[in-house]
RODO-2510 file (C-alpha; in nm, 4 decimals, decimal comma):
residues 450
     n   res          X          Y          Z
     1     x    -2,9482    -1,2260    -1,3719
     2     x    -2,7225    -0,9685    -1,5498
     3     x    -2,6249    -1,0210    -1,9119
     4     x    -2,2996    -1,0712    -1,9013
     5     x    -2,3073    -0,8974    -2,2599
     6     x    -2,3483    -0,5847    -2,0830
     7     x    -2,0924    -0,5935    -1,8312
     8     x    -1,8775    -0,2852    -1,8416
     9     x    -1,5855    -0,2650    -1,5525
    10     x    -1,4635     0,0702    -1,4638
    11     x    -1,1159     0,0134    -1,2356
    12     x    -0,9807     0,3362    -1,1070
    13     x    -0,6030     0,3120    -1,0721
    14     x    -0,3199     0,2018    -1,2813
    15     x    -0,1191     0,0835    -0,9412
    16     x    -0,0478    -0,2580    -0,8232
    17     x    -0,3738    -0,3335    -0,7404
    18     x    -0,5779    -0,1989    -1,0530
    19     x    -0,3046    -0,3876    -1,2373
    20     x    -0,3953    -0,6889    -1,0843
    21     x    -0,7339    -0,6711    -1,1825
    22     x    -0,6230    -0,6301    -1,5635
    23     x    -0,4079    -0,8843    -1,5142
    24     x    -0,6402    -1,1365    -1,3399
    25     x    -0,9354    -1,0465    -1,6125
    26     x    -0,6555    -1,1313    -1,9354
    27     x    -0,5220    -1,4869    -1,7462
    28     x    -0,8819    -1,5773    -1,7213
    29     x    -0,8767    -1,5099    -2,1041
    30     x    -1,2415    -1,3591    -2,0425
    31     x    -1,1893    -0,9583    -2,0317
    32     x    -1,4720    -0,8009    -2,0795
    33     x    -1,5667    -0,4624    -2,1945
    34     x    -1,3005    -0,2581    -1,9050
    35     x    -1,1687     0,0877    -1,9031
    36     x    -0,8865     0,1641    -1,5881
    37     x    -0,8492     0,5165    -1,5425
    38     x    -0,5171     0,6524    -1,4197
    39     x    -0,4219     0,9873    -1,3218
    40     x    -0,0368     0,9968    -1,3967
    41     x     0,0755     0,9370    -1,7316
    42     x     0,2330     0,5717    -1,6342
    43     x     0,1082     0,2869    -1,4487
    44     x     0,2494     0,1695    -1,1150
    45     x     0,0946     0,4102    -0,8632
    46     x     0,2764     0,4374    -0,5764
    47     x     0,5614     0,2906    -0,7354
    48     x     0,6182     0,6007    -0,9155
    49     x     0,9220     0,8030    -0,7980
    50     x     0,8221     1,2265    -0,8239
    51     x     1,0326     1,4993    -0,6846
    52     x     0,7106     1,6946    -0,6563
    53     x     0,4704     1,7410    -0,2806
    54     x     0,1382     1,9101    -0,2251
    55     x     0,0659     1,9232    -0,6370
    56     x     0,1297     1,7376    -0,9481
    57     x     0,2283     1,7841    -1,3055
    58     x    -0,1799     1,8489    -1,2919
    59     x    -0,2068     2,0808    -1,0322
    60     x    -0,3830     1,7637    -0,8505
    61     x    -0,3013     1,6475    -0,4912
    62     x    -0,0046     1,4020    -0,5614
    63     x    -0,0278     1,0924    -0,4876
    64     x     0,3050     0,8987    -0,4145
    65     x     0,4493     0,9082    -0,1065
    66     x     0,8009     0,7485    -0,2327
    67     x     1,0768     0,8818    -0,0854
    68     x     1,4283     0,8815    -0,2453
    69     x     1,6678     0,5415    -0,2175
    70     x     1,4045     0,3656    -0,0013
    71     x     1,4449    -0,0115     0,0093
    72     x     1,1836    -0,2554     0,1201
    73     x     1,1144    -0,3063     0,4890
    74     x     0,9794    -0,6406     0,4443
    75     x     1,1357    -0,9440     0,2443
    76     x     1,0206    -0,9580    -0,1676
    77     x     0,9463    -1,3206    -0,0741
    78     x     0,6990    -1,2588     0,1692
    79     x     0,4720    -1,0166    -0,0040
    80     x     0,5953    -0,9243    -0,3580
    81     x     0,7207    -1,2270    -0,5252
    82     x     0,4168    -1,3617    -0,7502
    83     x     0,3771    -1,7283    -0,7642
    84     x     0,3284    -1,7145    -1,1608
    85     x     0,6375    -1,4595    -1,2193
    86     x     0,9202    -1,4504    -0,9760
    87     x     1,1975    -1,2349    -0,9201
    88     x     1,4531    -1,5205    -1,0631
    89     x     1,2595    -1,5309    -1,3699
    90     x     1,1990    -1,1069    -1,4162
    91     x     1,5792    -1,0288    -1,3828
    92     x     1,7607    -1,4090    -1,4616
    93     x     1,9057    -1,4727    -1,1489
    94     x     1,8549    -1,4482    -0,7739
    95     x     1,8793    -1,0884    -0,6070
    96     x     1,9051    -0,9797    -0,2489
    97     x     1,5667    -0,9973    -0,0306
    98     x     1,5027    -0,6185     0,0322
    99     x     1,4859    -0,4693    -0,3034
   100     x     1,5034    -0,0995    -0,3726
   101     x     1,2009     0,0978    -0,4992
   102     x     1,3335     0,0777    -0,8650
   103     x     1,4080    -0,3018    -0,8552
   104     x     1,0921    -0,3425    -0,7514
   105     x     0,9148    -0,1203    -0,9738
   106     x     1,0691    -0,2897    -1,2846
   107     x     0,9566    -0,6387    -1,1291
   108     x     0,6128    -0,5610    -1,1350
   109     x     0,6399    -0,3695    -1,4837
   110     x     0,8382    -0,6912    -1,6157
   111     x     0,4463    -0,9109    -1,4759
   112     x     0,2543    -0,6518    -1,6459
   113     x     0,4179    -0,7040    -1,9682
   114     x     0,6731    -1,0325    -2,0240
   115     x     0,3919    -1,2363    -1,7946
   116     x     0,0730    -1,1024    -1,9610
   117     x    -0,0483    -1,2590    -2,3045
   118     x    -0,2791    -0,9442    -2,3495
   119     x    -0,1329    -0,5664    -2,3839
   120     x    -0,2808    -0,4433    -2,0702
   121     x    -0,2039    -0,0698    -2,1510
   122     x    -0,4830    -0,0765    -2,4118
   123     x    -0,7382    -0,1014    -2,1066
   124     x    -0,5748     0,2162    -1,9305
   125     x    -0,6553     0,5783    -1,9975
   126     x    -0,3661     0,7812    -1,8600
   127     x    -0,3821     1,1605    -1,7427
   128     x    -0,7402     1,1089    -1,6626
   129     x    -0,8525     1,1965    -1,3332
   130     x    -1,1994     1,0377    -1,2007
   131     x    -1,4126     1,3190    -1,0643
   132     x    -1,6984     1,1893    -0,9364
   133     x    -1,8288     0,8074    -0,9353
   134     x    -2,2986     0,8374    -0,8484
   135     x    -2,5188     0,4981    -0,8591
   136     x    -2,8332     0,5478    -1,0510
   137     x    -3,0939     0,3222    -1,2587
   138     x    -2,8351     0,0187    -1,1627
   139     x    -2,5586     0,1430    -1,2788
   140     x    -2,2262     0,3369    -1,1821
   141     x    -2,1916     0,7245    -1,3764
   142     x    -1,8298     0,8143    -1,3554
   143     x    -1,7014     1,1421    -1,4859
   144     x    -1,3484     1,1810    -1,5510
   145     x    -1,1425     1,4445    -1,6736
   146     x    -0,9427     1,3939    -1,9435
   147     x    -0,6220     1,5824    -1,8876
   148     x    -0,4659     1,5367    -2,1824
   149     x    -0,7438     1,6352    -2,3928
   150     x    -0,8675     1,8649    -2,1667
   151     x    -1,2318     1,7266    -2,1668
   152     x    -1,4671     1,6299    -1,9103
   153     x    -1,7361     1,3418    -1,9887
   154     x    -1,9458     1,0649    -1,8029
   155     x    -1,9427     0,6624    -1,8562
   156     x    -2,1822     0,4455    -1,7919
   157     x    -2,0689     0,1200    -1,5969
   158     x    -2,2036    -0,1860    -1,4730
   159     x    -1,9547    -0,2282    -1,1957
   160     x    -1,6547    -0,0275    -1,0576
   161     x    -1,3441    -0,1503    -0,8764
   162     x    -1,1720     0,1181    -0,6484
   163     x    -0,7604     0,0582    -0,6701
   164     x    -0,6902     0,3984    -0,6401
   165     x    -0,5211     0,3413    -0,2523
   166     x    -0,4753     0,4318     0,0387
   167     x    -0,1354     0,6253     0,0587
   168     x    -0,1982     0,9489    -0,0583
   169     x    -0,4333     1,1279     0,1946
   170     x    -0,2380     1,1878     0,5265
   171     x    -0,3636     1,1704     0,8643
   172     x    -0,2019     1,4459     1,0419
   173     x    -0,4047     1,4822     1,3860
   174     x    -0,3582     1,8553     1,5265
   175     x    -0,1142     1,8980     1,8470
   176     x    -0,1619     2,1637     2,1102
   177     x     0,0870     2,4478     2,0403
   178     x     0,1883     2,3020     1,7174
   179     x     0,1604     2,6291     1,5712
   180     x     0,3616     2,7897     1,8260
   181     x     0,6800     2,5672     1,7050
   182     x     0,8705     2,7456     1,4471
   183     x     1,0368     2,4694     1,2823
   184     x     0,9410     2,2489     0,9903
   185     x     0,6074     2,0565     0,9931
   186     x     0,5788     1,7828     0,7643
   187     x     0,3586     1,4847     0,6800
   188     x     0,5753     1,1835     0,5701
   189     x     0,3855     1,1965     0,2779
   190     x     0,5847     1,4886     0,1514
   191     x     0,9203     1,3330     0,2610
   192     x     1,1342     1,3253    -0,0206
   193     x     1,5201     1,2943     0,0315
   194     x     1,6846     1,2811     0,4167
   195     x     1,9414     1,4687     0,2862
   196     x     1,7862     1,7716     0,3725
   197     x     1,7545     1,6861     0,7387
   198     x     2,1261     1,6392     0,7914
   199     x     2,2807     1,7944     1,0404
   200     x     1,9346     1,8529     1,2289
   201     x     1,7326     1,7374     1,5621
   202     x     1,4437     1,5635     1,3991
   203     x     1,0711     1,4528     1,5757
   204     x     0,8817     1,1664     1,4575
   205     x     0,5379     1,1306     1,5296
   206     x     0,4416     0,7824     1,5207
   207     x     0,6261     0,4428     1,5698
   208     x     0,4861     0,2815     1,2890
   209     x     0,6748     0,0528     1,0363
   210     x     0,7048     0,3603     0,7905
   211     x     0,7985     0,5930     1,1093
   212     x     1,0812     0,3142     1,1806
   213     x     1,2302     0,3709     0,8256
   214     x     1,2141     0,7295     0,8050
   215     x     1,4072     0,7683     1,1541
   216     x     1,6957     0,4671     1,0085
   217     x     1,6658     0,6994     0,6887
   218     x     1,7285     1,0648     0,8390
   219     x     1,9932     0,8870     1,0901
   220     x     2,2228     0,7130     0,7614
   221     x     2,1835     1,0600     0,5511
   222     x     2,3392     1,2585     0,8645
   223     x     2,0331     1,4109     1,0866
   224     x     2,1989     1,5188     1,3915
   225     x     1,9504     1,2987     1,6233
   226     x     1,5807     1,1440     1,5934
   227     x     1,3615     1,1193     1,8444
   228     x     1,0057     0,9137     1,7724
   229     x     0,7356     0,9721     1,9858
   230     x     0,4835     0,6884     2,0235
   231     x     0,1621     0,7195     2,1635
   232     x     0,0424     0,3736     2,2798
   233     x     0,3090     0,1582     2,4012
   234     x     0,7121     0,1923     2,2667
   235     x     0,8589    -0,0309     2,0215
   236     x     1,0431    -0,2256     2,2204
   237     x     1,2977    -0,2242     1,9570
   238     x     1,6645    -0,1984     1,9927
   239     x     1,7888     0,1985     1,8048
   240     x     2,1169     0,2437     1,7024
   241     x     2,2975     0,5550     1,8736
   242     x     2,1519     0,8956     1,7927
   243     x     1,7676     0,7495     1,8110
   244     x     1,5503     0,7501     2,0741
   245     x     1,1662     0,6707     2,1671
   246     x     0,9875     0,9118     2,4117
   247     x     0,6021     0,8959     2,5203
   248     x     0,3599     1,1108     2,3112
   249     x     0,3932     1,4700     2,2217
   250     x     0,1591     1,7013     2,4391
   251     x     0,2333     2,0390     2,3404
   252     x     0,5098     2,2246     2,1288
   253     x     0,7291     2,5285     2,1992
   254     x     0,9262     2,7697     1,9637
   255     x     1,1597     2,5185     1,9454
   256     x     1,0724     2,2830     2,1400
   257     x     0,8551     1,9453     2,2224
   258     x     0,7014     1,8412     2,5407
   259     x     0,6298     1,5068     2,6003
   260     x     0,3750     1,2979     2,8663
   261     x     0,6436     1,2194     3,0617
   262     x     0,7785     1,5572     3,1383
   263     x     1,0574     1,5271     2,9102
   264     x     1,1358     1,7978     2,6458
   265     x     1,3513     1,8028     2,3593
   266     x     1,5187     2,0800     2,1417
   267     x     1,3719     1,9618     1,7768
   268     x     1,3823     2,1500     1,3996
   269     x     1,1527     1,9508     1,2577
   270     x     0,8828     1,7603     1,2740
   271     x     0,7884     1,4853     1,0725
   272     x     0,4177     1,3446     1,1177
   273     x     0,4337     0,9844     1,0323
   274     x     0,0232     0,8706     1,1536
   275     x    -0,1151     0,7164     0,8668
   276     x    -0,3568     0,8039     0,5876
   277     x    -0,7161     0,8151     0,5785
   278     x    -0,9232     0,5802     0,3737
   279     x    -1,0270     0,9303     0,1657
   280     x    -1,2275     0,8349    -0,1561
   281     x    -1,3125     1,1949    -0,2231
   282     x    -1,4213     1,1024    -0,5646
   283     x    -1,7087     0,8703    -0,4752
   284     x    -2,0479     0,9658    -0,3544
   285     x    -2,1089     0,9383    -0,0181
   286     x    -2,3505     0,6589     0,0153
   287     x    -2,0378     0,4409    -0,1846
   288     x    -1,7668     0,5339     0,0573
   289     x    -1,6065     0,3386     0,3145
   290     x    -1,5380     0,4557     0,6522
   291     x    -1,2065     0,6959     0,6516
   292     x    -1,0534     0,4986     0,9485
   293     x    -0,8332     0,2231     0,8470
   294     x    -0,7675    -0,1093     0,9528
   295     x    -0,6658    -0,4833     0,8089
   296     x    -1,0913    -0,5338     0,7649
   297     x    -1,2802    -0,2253     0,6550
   298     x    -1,6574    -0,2928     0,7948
   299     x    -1,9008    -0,3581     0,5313
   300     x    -1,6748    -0,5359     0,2558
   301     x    -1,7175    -0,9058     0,1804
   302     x    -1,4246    -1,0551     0,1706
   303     x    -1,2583    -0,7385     0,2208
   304     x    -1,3604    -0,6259    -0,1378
   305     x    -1,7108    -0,6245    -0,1851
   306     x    -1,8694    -0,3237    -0,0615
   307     x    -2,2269    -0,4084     0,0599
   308     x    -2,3523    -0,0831     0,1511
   309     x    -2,4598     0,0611    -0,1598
   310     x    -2,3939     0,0129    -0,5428
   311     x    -2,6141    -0,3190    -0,5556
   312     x    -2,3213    -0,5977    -0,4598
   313     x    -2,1271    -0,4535    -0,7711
   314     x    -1,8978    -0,1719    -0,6179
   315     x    -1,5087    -0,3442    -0,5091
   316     x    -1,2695    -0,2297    -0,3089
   317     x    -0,8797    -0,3316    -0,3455
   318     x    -0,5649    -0,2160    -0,1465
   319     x    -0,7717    -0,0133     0,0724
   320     x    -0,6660    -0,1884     0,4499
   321     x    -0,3706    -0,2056     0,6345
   322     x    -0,1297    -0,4427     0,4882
   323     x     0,1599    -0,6848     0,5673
   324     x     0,0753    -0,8617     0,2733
   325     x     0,1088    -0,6122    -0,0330
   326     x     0,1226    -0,7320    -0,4006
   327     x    -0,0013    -1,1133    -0,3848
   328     x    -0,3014    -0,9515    -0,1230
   329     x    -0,4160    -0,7556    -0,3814
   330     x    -0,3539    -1,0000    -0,6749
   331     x    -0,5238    -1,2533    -0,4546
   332     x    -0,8183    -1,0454    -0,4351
   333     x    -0,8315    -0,9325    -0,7784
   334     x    -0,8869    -1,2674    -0,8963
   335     x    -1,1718    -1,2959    -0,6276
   336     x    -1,3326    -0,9857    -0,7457
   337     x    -1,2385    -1,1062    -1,1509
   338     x    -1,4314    -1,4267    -1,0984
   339     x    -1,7349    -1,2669    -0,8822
   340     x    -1,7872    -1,0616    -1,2111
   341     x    -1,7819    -1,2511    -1,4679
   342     x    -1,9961    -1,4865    -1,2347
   343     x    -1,7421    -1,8092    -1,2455
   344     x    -1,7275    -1,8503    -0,8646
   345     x    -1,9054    -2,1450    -0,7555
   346     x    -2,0428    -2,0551    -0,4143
   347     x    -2,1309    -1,6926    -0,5148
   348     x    -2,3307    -1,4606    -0,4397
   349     x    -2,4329    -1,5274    -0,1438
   350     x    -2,7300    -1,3721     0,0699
   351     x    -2,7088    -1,0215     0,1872
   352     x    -2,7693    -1,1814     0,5186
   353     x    -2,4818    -1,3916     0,4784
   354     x    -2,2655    -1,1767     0,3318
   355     x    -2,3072    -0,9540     0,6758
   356     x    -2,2677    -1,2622     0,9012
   357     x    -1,8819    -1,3108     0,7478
   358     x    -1,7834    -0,9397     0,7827
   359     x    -1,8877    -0,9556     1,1524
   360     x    -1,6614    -1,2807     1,1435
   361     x    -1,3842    -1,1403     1,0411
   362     x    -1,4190    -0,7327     1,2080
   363     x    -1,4966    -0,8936     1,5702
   364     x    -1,2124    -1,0994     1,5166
   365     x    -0,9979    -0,7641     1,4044
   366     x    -1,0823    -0,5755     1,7197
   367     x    -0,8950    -0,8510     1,9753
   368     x    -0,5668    -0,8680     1,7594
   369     x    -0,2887    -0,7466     1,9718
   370     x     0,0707    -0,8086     1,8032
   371     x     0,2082    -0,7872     1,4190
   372     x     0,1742    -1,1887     1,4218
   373     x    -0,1873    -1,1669     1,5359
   374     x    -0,1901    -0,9656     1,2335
   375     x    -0,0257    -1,1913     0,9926
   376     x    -0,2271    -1,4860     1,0709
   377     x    -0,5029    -1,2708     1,0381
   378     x    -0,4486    -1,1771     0,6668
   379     x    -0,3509    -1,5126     0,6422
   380     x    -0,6527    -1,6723     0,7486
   381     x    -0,8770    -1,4277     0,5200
   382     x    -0,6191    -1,5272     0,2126
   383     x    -0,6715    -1,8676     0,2594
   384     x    -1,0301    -1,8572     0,2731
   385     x    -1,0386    -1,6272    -0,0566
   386     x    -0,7578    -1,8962    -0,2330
   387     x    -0,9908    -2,1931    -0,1856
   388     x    -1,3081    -1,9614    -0,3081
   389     x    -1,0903    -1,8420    -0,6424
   390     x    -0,8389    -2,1115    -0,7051
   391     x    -0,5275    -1,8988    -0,6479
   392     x    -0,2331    -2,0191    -0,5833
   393     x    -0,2071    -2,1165    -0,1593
   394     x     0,1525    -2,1515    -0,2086
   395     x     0,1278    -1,7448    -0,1467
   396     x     0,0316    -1,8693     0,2479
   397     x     0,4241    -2,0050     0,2821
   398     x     0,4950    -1,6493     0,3302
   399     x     0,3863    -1,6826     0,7105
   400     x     0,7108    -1,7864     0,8418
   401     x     0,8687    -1,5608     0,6472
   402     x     0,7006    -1,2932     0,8129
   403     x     0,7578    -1,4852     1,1649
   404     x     1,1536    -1,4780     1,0548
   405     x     1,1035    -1,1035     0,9732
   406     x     0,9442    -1,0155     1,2933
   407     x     1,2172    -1,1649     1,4917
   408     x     1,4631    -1,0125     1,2975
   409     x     1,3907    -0,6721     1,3675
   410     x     1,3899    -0,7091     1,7086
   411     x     1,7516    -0,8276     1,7031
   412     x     1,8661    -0,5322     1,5061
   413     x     1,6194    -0,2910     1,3321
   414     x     1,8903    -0,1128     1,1631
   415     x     2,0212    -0,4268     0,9621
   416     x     1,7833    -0,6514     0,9455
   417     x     1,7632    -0,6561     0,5852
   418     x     2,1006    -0,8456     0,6100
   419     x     1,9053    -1,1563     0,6444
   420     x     1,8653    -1,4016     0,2688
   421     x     1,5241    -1,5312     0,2229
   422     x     1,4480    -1,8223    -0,0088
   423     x     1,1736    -1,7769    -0,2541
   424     x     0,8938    -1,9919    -0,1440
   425     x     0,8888    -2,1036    -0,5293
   426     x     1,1603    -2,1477    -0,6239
   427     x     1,3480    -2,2651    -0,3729
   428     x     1,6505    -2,0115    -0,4650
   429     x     1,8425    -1,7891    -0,1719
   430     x     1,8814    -1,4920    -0,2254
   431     x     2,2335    -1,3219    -0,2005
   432     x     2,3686    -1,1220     0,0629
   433     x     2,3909    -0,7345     0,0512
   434     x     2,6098    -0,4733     0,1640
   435     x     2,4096    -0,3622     0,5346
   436     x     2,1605    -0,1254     0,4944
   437     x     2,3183     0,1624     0,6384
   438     x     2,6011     0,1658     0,4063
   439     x     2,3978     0,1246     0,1156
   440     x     2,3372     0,4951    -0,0671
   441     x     2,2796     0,3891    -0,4061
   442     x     1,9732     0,2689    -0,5092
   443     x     1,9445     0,1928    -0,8659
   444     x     1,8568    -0,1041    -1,0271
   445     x     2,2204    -0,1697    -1,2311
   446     x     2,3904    -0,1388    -0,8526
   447     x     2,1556    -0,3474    -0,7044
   448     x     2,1614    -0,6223    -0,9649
   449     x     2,5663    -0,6569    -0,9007
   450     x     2,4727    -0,7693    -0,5698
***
């Protein structure tokens, strides 16, 4: 057995998720010896608003992929809201149930710091990027570059939780011809402000959720019409006027794209929105999970713990699809908190166990076939990790919520954020807000006047 006096936690990202893990470690009142390194100079990751694409203030790929005046696209009640700090308590009164990026921003900043008895920035190390992360002798050498100081350097740690996410390397598939259009090509990635678009003929690749928004985005800020191409099966969805869903792209003109069902469309730009890649560039390769993503990454017990190398010690947080977002990885933080420091009561198991559950859960992954397959999914696996850590279950309410949600934007994708949740812990509705269409201010004093 490890000596626990020797435990020294490296957590790479100041975001959401390597926030929870801070967080989870200072509630337990047990924080051991823990460095988080973050490459921008604040915490909240993705949260983190930048005008910049390509490169950062570093010269560094950059990592948000926040795009001006977004709002939520799911309820704060189903996936934000914590159990132990809620949005009533952060800002002193109820607020509307689709929350723009700086409301919710300043939520999660108010957990970090009003909800936390510990000053969790004294664990962070900002402008430091991690370079490299190599197993050896039974423990994990990181080197990190000090940005600030301008220094390079390797630490020695017993384990290493990876929160740096998923959202940052885009999955941009090539296109016959692509190269022949003479448009724009973008990744959403890089998509910034819809301003720019209005006025123009704009191609989506991708029906996704995020897809969805940027289409209702370019449409309220004036693009002259959207078209999303979807490659599987079409939404289903009902568009306002001026967007439309046609099959998948198959080749590109000067100005034009071709779809599978002989269709063709006059476009300016297109705007890939396919994902990201589960891209840990940073890690050596026998630490790495597979670049494809999904709700289960294979080989991670309990969707954390990474079994393939790094001797049971190596975590993984945020790095799946999600539907759940903030209480998933705070749920899973305290999971990987207590695994750790060695206070869960039916862990470790066997490797040979440990295998047996992922097959339990990936097998189950591969015959999902709607968003509430989904949801119960996650569900299921939160549920099984809230009676292993003693979180809160009340986070499992959220269900219906998403059940409400799902329904919802199939009666009207463009205002479905009309809709008032009630917070599943406090029992408080939230307050109606102006529809989302007509809503082009997004700043936290306008939204609190809601």
């Amino acid at each position: 057995m490890e000596n626990k006096d020797k435990t020294r936690v490296c957590v790479i990202g100041a975001g959401p998720a390597g926030m929870s893990v801070l967080y989870q470690f200072a509630k337990l009142g047990k924080i051991p010896n823990i460095v988080c390194y973050e490459k921008q100079s604040t915490w909240g990751g993705i949260w983190n608003y930048t005008w910049r694409t390509g490169l950062d203030h570093n010269n560094e790929p950059c990592h948000s992929s926040l795009y001006k005046d977004l709002w939520t696209n799911a309820p704060k009640e189903a996936n934000i809201e914590f159990p132990d700090y809620t949005f009533e308590k952060h800002f002193g009164k109820p607020v509307p149930s689709y929350p723009p990026a700086p409301a919710v921003r300043d939520y999660l900043q108010g957990r970090w710091t009003n909800a936390c008895s510990s000053d969790l920035k004294q664990f962070i190390q900002f402008n430091t990027i991690v370079r490299f992360v190599k197993f050896e002798n039974n423990n994990f050498v990181v080197t990190i570059d000090d940005r600030k100081k301008k220094v390079t350097s390797q630490e020695v740690f017993s384990h290493v939780v990876v929160c740096s996410g998923v959202f940052n390397y885009p999955n941009q598939p090539e296109v016959p011809d692509i190269i022949k259009f003479e448009g724009r090509v973008m990744h959403s990635h890089n998509f910034r402000n819809a301003i720019e678009f209005k006025g123009q003929t704009v191609l989506i690749i991708g029906s996704n959720f995020s897809g969805e928004d940027v289409a209702l985005h370019c449409l309220k800020y004036g693009a002259k019409h959207i078209y999303i191409s979807w490659r599987t099966q079409p939404t289903g969805l009902k568009w306002p006027k001026g967007i439309e869903e046609r099959p998948e792209v198959i080749r590109f003109g000067e100005n034009n794209a071709y779809f599978k069902d002989g269709s063709k469309a006059v476009i300016d730009v297109v705007i890939f929105s396919t994902g990201f890649r589960n891209h840990f560039p940073y890690l050596d390769a026998n630490l790495r999970i597979t670049e494809d993503t999904s709700l289960y990454p294979d080989g991670l017990y309990k969707a954390t713990l990474f079994l393939n190398g790094g001797n049971n010690k190596l975590f993984y947080i945020g790095a799946q699809q999600q539907l759940y977002t903030m209480t998933y990885f705070d749920c899973i933080a305290s999971w990987v908190c207590r695994y750790i420091i060695r206070e869960l009561a039916d862990e470790p198991k066997s490797g040979e166990e440990m295998k047996r559950d992922v097959t339990k859960w990936t097998s189950r992954e591969a015959k999902l076939a709607s968003v509430k397959d989904k949801v119960d999914f996650q569900a299921d696996l939160l549920a099984e990790i809230c009676s292993s850590s003693g979180y809160d279950k009340s986070i499992l309410k959220a269900v219906s919520l998403f059940d409400d949600l799902i329904r919802h934007r199939k009666e009207d994708i463009s205002d479905f954020r009309r809709h008032q949740f009630r917070s599943i812990y406090t029992g408080s509705l939230a307050p109606t807000q102006k529809p989302y269409m007509k809503m082009f201010d997004d700043t936290l004093e306008t939204f609190l006047k809601c």
